[in-house]
N, C-alpha and C positions, 0 to 999 in steps of 0.2 A: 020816552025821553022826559028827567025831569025837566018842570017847569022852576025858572027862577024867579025871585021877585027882582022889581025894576031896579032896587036901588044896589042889587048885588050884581043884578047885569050892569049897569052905568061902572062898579068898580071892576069888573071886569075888562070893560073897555078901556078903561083910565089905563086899566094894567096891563094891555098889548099895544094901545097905544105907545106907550112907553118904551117898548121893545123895538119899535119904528125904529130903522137910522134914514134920516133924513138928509137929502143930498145937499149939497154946503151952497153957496151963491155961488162960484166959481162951475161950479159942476151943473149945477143947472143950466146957465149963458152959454159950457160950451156945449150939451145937449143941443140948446136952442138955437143955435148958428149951425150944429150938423146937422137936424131937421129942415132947414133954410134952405142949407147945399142939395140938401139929398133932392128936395122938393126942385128946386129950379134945375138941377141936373135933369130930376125925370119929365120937368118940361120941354126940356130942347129936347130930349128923346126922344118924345113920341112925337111935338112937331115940329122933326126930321125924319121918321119914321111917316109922319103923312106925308109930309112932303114929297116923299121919294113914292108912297103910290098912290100920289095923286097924277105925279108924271108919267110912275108907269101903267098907269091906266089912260092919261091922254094920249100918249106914244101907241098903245094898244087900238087905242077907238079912233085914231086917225089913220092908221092900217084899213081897217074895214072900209071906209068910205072914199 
């Protein structure tokens, strides 16, 4: 692999840089409100998910005894 110098890699990067499209303010906000949902939906998930065996594991171990 050739080796480049620094100052051809930095124009390099200028020039993919540039090829970036970067996502506008509105698209970002509403990325970051779906990540919000997403997150607090898979909260109640899982604790409702424990919740239900935690019961049925109390219901269980007061059978035994």
């Amino acid at each position: 692999m050739a080796k480049t110098n620094p100052l051809e890699f930095l124009q390099q990067v200028r020039s993919e840089v540039g090829k970036v499209t970067w996502p506008t303010r509105r698209e970002t906000g509403i990325t970051t409100v779906m990540v919000l949902v997403m997150a607090v939906a898979s909260a109640i998930f899982f604790m409702l998910v424990d919740w239900l065996i935690r019961v049925g594991l109390s219901l269980l171990l007061s059978l035994g005894s």
